[in-house]
Each structure stands twice: as structure tokens, then as C-alpha cells.
N, C-alpha and C positions, 0 to 999 in steps of 0.2 A: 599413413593416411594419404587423402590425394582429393583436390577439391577441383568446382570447376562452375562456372556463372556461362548459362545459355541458352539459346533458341530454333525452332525450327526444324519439321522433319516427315521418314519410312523404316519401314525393319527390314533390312539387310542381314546377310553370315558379313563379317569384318576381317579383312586378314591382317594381324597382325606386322607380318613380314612388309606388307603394302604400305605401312609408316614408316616403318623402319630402312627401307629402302630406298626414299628421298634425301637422302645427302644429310647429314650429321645431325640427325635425331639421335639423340643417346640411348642404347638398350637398355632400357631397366628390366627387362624380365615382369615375373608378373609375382612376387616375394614383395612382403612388406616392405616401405621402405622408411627409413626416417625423419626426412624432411616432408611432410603435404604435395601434394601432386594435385596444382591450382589451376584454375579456369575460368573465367566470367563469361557469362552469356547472358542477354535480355531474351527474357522470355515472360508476355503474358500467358501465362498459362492457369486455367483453374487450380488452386491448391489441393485440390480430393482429389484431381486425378493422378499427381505426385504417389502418394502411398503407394500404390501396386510398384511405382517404378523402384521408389527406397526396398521394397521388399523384393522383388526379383532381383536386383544388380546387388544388397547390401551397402548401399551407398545411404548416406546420408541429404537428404536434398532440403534445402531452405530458400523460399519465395519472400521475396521482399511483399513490405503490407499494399493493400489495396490502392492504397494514395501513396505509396514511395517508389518512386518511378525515378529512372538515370535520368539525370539532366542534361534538356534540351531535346528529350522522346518522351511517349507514354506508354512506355515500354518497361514492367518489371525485372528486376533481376532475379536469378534466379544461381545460387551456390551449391557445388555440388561438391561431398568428399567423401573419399573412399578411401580402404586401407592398400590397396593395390592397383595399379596403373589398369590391369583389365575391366574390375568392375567401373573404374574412372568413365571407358570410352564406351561400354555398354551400357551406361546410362545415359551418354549423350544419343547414342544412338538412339533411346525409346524415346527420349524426351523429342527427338526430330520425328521421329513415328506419331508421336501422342498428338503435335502440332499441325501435321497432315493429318490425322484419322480425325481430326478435328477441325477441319476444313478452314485455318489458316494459311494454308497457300493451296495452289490448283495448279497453277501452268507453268511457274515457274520457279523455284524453292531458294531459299535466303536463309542463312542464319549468320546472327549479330553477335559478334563475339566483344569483348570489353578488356584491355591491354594493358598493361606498362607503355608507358611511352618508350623508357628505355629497350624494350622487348623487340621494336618496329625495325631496326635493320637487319636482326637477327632473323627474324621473320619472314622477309622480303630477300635476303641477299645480296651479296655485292651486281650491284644491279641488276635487279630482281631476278638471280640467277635459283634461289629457295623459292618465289612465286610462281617461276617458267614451269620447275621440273614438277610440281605439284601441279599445274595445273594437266601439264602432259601427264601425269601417271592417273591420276584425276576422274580428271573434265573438271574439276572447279577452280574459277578462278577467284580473288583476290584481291579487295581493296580496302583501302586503308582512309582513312579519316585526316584531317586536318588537326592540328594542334588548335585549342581553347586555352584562351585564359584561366591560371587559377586551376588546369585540372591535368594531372602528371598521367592520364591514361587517354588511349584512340582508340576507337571503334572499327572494329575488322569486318567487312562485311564479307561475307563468300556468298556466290552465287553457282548455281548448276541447273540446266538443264533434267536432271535427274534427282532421286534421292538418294542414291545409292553415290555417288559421286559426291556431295553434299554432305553425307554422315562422312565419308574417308576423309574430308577437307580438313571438318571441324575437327575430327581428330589427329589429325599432322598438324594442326595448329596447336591446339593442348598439350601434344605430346611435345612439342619444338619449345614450347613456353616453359618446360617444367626448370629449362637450366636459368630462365632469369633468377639472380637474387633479391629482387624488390618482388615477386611475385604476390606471397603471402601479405604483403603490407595493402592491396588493394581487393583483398578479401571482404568487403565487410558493404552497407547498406548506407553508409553517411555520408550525405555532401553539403554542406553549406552552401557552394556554388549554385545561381541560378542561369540558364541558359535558353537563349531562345528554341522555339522548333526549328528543324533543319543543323543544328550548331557543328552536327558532326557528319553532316553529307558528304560524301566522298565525290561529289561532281566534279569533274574535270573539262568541260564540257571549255571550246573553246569561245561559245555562245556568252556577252555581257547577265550576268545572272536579274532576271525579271521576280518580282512576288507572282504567284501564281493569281489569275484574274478574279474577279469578283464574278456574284452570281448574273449570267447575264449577257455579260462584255463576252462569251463566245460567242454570243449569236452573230456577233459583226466581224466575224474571223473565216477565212475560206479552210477551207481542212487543211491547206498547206502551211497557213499560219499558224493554224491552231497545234500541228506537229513545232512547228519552227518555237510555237511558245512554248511547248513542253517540255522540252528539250534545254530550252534560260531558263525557267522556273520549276522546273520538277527536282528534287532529290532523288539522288542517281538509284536508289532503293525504288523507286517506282518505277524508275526508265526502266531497271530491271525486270520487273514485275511484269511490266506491262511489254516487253520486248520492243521497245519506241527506239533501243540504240542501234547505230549499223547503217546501211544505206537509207538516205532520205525516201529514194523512188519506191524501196522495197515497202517502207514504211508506210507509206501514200498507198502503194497497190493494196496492201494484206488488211491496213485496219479501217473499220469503218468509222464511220462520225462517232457514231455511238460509244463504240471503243474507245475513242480519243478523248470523247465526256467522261466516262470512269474514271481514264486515269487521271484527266482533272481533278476530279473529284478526290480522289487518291493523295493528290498532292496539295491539297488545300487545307485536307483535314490533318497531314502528313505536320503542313508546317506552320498549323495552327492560325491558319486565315479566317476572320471573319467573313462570314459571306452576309452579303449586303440584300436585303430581299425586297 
């Protein structure tokens, strides 16, 4: 068997070899194997459009319910298992196609993986030397989450430019997870834990972190500020999105006001801000 929780995506061919290639990912071949072959990914995804995917790949796919969302996002999980490591990463792939063909991302592609904590250096590398070569074989790169209280798993965010770079991420990440042995133990849909929005942002940003403004409060913002505040108050999942990280000047030239509203917007509802009307 071989399971796997995720989000985000395009249809690509997959090479196999392309995983296998990034520095000490284990071959398994693509033969039954004994132990589950696990993954967590959030993914709101419609549940009816799951079936075609369990039946093309043989994978088994389970969507957490309507109102069970990981805590501190509004964001479903979503568990996948198979009996063999192929149909494992052929799944992830349709399920990142089903999220694009579904026009949950446009300009710039994310998927949200859900970890062991114990898993995170393993992942990253003796200083991010497993982050670097994936992101070079790639184009996607890799970040990681903060530790929460109370909760033994991090949120992996990978970002790409492309979709096709995006599906190969998510699966050098799956594939590199499969040697944790706490893996199977964070299989499943229950948390008691509650957490705020944003809880698991991977910002790094060297900017004091701001809430994001109320409805309004930008009209008295110059665009330069209004970047400068999105940047302390955004979760780096929008910076993303919205391509706001990188040179300030370039940022000011390429996006317009308007642009810089959305991703407000983005990040308000992102980290569950009342907006004051």
C-alpha cells in the first residue's frame, strides 16, 4: 500500500529516474510493498471529482468532511493510498491537474504538503543541501513551516513557477518521506488542537510581522507602503501567489494598485481578519 494527503496542480509524463536522482531517495521500484507509502497534502478539492482520479491511478483517495479542515487553514485534507509507489505519484499528479483545470491557481502554482516534524531535516538537508539539489533539478523550491504548539507535524509549502516543476517537487517530497518511521501515525483526520489563521506561515520576512489592515486603512497607504505592508502582514503563501517577493523597485514597477488590493484581500481572508465595513 502507499498513502499520501495533498494539494495543487497540471498533467505532465513523470520520470521516474528525476526522483530518484536527487541524492538518497530510496528505490523502491514500482512492486507491492509492505509497509504504506504515506503523504499528507491539503487539498480543498470537490469530492465527485476524486472518483475518476481513484479510478485511473487505483489508488484509494479520502477527503476529509466539509467542516474538517487542518488547523489554523481552511484547507481540507486530503489521503491518498496505493498499493505501489507509481500509482502513489500518479495520483498526486492528477489531483495538481484537477486543482489547476479548476482554476485554483493561475500565475503561480503551490502545493501544501503536511509532515512529521521528525521528517523536516531529512527533507531539507544538512543545510538545505536535499532543498538546493531539488530545487536545481526542479525549478521548485521549498519551505517549511514553523513548529505549533501541541502539534508533532509542519507544513511544506513548494512553490513553482510552472506545473510541471510542481508535480516533480511534490513527488521528491513523498518519495523522500516514505523512509520516516512515524509517517503512518499522522495518517488520519483528528485534531483536538485549535489554531489561529496563518499558524503555520513559513514567512521569513525580515519586516516586524503587521495583521493585515482593515477594510479602508489602504486608502491612506502610497503603493510603496501599501507593498511594504504586505510584505509584515501577508503569509508568505500569498507573497507567493501574488509574486510581491524579490526586489522592492521591481515590485513597485510590475504591479498596479489594484494588484496590490487583491493580494490584500488574499491575505485578510487567508488569516481570517475581520474586515471592519
Amino acid at each position: 500500500m502507499a498513502v499520501a494527503h495533498t494539494l495543487w496542480g497540471e498533467e505532465q509524463p513523470l520520470s521516474m529516474k528525476a526522483f530518484l536522482d536527487l541524492g538518497e531517495i530510496p528505490e523502491m521500484g514500482d512492486s507491492p510493498v509492505s509497509k504504506p507509502i504515506t503523504t499528507k497534502i491539503l487539498a480543498s478539492l470537490p469530492g465527485k471529482n476524486l472518483a475518476r482520479v481513484e479510478e485511473v491511478t487505483g489508488t484509494n483517495v479520502q477527503l476529509s468532511g466539509a467542516c474538517v479542515l487542518f488547523p489554523g487553514t481552511e484547507d481540507r485534507m486530503l489521503v491518498i493510498t496505493a498499493p505501489r509507489i507509481g500509482p502513489l505519484l500518479q495520483c498526486i499528479q492528477m489531483v495538481i491537474t484537477l486543482m489547476k483545470d479548476l482554476g485554483l491557481q493561475k500565475t503561480f502554482y503551490i502545493c501544501k504538503m503536511v509532515v512529521p516534524s521528525s521528517a523536516v531535516s531529512s527533507l531539507l538537508g544538512k543545510g538545505g543541501m536535499h532543498a538546493q539539489e531539488m530545487t536545481r533539478a526542479t525549478g521548485c523550491r521549498i519551505s517549511v513551516s514553523k513548529r505549533n504548539p501541541n502539534m508533532m507535524e509542519r507544513v511544506v509549502v513548494l512553490s513553482a513557477m510552472g506545473i510541471d516543476g510542481l508535480v516533480m517537487g511534490a513527488c521528491v517530497v513523498a518519495q523522500r518521506l516514505q523512509a520516516n518511521p512515524h509517517l503512518l501515525e499522522h495518517m488520519h483526520f483528528r485534531y483536538e488542537t485549535e489554531l489561529p489563521r496563518g499558524s503555520w506561515d513559513t514567512h521569513e520576512s525580515p519586516w516586524p510581522r503587521d495583521r493585515p489592515l482593515s477594510l479602508g486603512q489602504e486608502d491612506e497607504l502610497s503603493k510603496r507602503s501599501l507593498v511594504e505592508h504586505l510584505l509584515r502582514a501577508s503569509p508568505r503563501e500569498v507573497l507567493l501567489r501574488h509574486r510581491l517577493l524579490g526586489d522592492l523597485r521591481k515590485v513597485l514597477k510590475t504591479k498596479s494598485r489594484e494588484q496590490l488590493l487583491l493580494a490584500l484581500c488574499d491575505a485578510r481572508a487567508m488569516m481570517g481578519c475581520p474586515i471592519e465595513l
